[in-house]
Backbone as XML, in Angstrom:
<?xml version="1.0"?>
<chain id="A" units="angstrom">
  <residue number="1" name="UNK">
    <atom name="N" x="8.171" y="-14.541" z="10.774"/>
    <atom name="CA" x="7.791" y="-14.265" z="12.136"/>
    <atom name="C" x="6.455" y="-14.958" z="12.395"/>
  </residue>
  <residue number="2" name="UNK">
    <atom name="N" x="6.434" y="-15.004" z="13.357"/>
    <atom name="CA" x="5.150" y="-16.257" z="14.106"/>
    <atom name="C" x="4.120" y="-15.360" z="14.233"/>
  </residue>
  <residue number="3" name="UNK">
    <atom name="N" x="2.692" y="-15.644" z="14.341"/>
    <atom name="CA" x="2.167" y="-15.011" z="14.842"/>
    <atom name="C" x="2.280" y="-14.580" z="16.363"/>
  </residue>
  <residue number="4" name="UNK">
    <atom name="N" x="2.248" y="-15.945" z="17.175"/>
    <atom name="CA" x="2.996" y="-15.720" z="18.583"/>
    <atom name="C" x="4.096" y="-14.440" z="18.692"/>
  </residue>
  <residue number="5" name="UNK">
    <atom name="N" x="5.038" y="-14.738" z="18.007"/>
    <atom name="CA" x="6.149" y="-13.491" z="18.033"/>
    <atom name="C" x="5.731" y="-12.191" z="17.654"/>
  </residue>
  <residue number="6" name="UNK">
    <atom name="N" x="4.465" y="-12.021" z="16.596"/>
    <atom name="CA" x="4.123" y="-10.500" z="16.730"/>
    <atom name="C" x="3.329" y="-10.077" z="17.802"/>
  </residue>
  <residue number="7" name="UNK">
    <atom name="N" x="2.605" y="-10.892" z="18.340"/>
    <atom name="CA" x="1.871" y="-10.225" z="19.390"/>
    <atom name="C" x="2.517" y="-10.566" z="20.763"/>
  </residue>
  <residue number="8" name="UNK">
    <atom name="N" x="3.644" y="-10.888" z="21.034"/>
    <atom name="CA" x="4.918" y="-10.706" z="22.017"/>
    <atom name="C" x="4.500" y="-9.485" z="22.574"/>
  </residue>
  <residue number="9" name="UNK">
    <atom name="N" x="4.813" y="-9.359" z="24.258"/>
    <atom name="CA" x="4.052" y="-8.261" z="24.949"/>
    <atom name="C" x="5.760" y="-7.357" z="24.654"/>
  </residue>
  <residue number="10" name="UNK">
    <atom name="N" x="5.803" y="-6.105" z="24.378"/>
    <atom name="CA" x="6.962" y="-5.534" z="24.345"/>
    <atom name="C" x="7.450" y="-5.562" z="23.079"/>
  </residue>
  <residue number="11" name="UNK">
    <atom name="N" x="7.492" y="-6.329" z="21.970"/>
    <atom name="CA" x="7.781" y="-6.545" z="20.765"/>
    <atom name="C" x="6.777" y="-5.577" z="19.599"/>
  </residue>
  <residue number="12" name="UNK">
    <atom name="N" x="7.461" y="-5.058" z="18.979"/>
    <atom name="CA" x="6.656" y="-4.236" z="17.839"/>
    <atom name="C" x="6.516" y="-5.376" z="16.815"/>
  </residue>
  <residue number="13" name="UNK">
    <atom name="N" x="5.299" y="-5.021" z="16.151"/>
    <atom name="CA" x="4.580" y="-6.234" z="15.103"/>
    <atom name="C" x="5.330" y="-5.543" z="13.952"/>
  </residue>
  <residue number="14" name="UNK">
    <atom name="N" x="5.099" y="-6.258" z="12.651"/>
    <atom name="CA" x="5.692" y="-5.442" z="11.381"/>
    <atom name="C" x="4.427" y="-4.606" z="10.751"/>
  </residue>
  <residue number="15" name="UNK">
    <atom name="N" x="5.243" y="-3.855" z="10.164"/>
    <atom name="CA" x="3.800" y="-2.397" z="9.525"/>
    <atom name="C" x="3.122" y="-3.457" z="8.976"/>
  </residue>
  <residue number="16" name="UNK">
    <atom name="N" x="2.029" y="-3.220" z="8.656"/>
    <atom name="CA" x="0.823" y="-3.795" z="8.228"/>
    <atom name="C" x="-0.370" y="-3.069" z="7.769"/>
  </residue>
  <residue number="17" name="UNK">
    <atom name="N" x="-1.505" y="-3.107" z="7.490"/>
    <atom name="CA" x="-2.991" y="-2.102" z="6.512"/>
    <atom name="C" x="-3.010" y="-1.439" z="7.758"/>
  </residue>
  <residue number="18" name="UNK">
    <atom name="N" x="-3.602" y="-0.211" z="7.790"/>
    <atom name="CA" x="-4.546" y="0.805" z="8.665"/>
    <atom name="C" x="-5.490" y="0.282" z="8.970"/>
  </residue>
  <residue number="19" name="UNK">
    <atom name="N" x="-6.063" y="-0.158" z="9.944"/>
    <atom name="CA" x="-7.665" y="-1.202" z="10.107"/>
    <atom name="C" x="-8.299" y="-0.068" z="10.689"/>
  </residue>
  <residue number="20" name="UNK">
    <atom name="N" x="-9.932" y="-0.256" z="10.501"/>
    <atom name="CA" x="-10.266" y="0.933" z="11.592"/>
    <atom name="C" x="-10.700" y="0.994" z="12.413"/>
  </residue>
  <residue number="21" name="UNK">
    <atom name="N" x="-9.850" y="0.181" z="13.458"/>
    <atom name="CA" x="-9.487" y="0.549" z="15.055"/>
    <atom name="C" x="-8.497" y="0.946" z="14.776"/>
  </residue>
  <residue number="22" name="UNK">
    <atom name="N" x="-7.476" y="0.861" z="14.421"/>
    <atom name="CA" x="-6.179" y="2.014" z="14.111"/>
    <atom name="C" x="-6.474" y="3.303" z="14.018"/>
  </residue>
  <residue number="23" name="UNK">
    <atom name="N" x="-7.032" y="3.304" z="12.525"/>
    <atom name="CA" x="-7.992" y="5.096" z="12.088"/>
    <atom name="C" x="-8.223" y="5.575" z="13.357"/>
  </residue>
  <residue number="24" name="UNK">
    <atom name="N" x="-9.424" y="4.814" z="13.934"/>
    <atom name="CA" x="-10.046" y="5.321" z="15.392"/>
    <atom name="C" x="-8.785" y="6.117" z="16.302"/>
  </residue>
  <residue number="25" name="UNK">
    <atom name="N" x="-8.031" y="5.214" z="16.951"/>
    <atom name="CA" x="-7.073" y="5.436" z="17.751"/>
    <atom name="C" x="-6.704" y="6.799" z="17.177"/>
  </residue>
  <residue number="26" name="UNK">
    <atom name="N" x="-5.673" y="6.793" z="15.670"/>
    <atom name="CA" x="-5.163" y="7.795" z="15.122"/>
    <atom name="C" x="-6.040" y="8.989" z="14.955"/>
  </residue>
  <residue number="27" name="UNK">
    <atom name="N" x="-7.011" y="9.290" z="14.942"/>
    <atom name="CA" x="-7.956" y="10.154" z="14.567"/>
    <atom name="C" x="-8.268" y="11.119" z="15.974"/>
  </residue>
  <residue number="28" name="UNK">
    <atom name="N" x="-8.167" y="10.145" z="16.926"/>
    <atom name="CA" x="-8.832" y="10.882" z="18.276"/>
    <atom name="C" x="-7.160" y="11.275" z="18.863"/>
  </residue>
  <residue number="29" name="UNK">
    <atom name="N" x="-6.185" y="10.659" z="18.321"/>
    <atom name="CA" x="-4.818" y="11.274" z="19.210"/>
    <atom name="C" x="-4.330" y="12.365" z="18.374"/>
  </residue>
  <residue number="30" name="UNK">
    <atom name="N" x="-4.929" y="12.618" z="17.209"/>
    <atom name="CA" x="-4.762" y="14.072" z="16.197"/>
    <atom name="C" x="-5.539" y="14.942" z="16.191"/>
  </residue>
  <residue number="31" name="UNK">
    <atom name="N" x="-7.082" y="14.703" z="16.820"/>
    <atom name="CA" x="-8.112" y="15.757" z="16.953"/>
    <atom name="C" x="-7.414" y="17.220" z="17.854"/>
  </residue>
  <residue number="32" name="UNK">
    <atom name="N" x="-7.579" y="18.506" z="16.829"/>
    <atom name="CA" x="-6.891" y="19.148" z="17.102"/>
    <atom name="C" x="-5.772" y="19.737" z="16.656"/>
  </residue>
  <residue number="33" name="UNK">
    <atom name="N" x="-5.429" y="18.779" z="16.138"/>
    <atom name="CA" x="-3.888" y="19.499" z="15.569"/>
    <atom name="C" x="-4.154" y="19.956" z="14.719"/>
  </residue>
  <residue number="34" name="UNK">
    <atom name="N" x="-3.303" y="21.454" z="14.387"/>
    <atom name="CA" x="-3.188" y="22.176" z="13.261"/>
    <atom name="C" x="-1.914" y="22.098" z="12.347"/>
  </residue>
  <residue number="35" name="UNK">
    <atom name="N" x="-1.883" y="22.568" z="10.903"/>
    <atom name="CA" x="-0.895" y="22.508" z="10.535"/>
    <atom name="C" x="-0.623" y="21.489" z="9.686"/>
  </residue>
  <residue number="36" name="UNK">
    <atom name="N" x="0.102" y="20.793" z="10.115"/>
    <atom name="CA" x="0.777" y="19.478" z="9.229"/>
    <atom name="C" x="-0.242" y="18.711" z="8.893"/>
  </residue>
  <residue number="37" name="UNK">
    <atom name="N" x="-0.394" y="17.904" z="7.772"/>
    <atom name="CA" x="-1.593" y="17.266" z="7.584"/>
    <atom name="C" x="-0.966" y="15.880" z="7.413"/>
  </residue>
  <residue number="38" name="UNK">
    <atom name="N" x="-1.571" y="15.058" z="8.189"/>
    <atom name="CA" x="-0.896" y="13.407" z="8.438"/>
    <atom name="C" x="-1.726" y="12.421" z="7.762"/>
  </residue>
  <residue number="39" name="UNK">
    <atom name="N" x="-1.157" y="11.418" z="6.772"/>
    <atom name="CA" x="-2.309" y="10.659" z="6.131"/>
    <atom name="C" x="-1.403" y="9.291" z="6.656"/>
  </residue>
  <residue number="40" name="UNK">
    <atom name="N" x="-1.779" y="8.816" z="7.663"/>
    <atom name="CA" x="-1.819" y="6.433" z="7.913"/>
    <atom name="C" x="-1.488" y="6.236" z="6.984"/>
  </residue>
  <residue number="41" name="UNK">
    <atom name="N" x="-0.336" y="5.453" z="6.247"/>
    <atom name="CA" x="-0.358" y="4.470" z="5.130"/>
    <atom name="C" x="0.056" y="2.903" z="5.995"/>
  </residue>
  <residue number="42" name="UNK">
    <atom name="N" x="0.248" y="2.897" z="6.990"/>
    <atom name="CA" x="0.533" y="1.453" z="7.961"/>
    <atom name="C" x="1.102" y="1.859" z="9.261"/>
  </residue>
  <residue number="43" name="UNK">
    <atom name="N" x="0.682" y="1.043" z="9.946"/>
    <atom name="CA" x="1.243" y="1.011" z="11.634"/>
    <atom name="C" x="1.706" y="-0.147" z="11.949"/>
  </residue>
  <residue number="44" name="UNK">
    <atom name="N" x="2.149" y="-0.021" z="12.887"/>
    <atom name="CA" x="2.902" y="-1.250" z="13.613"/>
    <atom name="C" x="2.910" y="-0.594" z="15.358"/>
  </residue>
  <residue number="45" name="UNK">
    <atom name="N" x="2.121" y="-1.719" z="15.783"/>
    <atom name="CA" x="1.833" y="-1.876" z="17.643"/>
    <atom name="C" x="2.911" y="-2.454" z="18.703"/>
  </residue>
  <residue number="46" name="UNK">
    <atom name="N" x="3.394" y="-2.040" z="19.560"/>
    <atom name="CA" x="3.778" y="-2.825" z="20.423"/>
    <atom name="C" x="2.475" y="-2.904" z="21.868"/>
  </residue>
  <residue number="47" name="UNK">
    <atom name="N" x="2.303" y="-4.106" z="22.238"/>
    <atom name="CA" x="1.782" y="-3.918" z="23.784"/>
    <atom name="C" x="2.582" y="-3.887" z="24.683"/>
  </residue>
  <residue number="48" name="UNK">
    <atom name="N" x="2.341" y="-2.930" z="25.357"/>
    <atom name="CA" x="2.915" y="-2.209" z="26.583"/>
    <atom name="C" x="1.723" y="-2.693" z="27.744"/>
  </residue>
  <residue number="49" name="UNK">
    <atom name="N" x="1.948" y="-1.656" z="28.619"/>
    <atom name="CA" x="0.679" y="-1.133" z="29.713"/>
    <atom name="C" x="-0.078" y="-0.276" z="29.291"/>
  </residue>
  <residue number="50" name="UNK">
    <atom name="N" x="-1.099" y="-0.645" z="27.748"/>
    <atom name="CA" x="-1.622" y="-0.194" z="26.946"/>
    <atom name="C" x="-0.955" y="-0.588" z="25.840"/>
  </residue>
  <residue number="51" name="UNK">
    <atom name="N" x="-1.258" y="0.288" z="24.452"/>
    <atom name="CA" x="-0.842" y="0.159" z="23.234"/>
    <atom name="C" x="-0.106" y="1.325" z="22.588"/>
  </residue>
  <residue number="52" name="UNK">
    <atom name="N" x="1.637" y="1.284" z="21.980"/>
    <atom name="CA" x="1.929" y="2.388" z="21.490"/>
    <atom name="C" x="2.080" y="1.699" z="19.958"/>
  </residue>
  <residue number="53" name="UNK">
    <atom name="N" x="1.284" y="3.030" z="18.901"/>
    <atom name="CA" x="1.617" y="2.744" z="17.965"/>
    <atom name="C" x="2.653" y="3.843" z="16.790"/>
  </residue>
  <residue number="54" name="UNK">
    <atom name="N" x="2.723" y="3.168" z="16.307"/>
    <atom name="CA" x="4.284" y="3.732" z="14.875"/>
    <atom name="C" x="3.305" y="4.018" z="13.568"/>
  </residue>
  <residue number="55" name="UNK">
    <atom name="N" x="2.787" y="4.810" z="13.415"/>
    <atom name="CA" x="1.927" y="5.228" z="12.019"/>
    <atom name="C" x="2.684" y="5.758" z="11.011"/>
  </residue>
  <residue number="56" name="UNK">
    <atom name="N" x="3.595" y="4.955" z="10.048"/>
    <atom name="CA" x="4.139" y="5.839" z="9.032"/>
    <atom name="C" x="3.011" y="6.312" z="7.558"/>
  </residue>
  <residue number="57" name="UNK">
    <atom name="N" x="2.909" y="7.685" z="7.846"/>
    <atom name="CA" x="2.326" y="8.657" z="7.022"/>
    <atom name="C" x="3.000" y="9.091" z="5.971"/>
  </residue>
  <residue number="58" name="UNK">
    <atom name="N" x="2.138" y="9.880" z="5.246"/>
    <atom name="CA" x="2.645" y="11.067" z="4.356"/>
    <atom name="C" x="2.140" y="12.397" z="5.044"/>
  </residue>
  <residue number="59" name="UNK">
    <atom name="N" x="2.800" y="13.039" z="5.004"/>
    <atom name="CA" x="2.623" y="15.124" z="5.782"/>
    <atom name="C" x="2.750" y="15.407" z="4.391"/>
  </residue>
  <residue number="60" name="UNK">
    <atom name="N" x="1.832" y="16.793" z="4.557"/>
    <atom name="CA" x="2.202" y="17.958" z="3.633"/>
    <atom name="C" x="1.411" y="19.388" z="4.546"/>
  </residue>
  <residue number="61" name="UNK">
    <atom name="N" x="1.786" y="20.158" z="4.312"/>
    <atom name="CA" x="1.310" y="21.368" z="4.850"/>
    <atom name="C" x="0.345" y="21.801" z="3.564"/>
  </residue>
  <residue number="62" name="UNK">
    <atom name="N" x="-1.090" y="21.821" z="3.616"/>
    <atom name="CA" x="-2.159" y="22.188" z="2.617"/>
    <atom name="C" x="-1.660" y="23.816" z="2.627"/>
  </residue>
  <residue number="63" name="UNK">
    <atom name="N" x="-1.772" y="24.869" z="1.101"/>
    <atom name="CA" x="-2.242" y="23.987" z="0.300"/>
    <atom name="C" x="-1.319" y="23.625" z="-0.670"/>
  </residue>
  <residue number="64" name="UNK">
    <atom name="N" x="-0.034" y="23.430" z="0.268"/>
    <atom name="CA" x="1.706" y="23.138" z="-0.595"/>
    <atom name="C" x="1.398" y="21.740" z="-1.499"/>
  </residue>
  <residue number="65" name="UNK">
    <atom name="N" x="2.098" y="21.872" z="-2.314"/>
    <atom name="CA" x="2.012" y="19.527" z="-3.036"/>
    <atom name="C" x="3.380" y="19.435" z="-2.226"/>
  </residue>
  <residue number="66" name="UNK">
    <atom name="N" x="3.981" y="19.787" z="-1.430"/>
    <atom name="CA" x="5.429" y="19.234" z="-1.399"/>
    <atom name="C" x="4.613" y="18.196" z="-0.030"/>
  </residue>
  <residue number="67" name="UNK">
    <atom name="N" x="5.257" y="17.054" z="-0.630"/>
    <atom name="CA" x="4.963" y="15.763" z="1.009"/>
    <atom name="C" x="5.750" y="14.929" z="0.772"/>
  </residue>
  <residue number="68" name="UNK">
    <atom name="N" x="6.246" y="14.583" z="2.689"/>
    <atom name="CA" x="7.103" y="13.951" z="2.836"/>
    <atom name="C" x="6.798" y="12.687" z="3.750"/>
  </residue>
  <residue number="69" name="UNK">
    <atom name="N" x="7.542" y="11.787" z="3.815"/>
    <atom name="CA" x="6.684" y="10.805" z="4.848"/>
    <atom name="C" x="7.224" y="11.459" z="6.597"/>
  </residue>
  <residue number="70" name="UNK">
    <atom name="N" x="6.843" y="10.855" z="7.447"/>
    <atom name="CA" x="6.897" y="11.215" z="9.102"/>
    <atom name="C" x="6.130" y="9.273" z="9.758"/>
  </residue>
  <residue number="71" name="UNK">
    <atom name="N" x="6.778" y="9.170" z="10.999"/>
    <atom name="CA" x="6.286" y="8.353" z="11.886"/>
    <atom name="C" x="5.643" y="9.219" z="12.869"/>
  </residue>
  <residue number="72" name="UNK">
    <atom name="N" x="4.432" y="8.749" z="13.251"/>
    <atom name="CA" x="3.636" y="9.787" z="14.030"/>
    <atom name="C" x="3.452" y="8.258" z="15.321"/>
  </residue>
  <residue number="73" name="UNK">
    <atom name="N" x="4.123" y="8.679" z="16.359"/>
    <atom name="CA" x="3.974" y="7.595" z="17.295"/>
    <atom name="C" x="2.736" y="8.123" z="18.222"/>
  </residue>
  <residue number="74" name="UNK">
    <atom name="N" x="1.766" y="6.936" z="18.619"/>
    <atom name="CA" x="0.382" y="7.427" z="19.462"/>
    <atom name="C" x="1.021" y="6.971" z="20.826"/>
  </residue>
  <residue number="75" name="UNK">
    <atom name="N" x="0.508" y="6.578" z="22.049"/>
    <atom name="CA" x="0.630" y="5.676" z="22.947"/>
    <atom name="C" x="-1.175" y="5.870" z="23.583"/>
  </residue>
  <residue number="76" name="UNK">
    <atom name="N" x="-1.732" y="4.395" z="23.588"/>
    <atom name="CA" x="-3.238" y="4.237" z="23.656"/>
    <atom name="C" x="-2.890" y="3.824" z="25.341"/>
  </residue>
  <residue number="77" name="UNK">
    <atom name="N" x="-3.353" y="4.577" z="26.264"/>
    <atom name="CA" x="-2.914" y="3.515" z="27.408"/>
    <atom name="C" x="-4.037" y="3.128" z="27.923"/>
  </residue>
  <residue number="78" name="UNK">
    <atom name="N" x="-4.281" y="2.008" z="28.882"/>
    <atom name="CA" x="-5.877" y="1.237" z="28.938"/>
    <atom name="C" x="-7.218" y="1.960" z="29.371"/>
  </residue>
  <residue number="79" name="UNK">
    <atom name="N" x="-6.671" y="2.890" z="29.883"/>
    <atom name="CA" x="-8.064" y="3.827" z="29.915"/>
    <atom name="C" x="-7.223" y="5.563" z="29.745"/>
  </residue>
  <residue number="80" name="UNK">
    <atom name="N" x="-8.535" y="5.674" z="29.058"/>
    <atom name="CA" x="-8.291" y="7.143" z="28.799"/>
    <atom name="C" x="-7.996" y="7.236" z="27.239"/>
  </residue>
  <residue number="81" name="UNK">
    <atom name="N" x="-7.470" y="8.337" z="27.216"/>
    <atom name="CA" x="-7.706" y="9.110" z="25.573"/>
    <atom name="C" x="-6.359" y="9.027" z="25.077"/>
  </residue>
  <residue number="82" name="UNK">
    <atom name="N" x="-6.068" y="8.516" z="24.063"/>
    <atom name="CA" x="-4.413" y="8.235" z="23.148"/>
    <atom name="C" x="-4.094" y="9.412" z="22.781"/>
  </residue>
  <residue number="83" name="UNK">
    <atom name="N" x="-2.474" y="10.099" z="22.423"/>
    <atom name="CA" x="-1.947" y="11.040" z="22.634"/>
    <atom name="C" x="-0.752" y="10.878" z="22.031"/>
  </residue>
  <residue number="84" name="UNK">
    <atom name="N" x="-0.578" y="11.579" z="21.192"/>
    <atom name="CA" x="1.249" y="12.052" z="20.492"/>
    <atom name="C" x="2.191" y="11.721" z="20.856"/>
  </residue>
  <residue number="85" name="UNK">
    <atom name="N" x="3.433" y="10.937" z="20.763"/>
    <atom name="CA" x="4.216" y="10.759" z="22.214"/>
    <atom name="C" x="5.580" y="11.642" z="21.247"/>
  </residue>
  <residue number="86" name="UNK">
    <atom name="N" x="5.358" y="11.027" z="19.597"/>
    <atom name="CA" x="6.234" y="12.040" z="18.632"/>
    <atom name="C" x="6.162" y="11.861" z="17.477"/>
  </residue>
  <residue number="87" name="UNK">
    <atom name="N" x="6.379" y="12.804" z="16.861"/>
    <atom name="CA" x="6.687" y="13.021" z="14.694"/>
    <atom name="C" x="7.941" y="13.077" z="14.812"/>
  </residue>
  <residue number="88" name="UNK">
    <atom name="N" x="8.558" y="11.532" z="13.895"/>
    <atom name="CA" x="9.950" y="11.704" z="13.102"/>
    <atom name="C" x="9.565" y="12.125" z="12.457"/>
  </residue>
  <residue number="89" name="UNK">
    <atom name="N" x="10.021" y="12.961" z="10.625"/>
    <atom name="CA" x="10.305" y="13.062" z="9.392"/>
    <atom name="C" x="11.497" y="12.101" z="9.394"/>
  </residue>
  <residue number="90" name="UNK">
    <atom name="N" x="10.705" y="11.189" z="7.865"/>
    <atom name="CA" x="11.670" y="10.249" z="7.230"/>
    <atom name="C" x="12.116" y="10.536" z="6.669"/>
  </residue>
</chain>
């Protein structure tokens, strides 16, 4: 894939590192949540009218060891504060 072709407006890029403007994003669209505990191991962006991203994690509910992975989708839109849009479990 091209670089051109990942940053295609509408096109999702392939997972790739957590950078931290990602963290950032992910951090402020989870502030708050209780419960499930979500750890970034890679995202993948599409641009929209803003930015939605695909964060596949590991969950575990502390202070269980059982963890499973989940896609925790954000959507960043150009102004304002990024927000949950959903959690698969993989």
């Amino acid at each position: 894939m091209t670089e051109q072709q990942e940053t295609l407006v509408g096109g999702w890029t392939r997972f790739h590192a957590v950078t931290p403007e990602d963290q950032k994003v992910f951090d402020e669209a989870m502030e708050g949540f209780v419960g499930v505990k979500y750890t970034p191991l890679e995202v993948s962006t599409q641009v929209v009218n803003g930015t939605n991203y695909r964060f596949k994690c590991d969950a575990s509910v502390p202070p269980a060891d059982v963890v499973w992975q989940a896609i925790v989708e954000i959507y960043q839109p150009t102004q304002g504060k990024p927000h949950v849009t959903a959690i698969t479990r993989i």
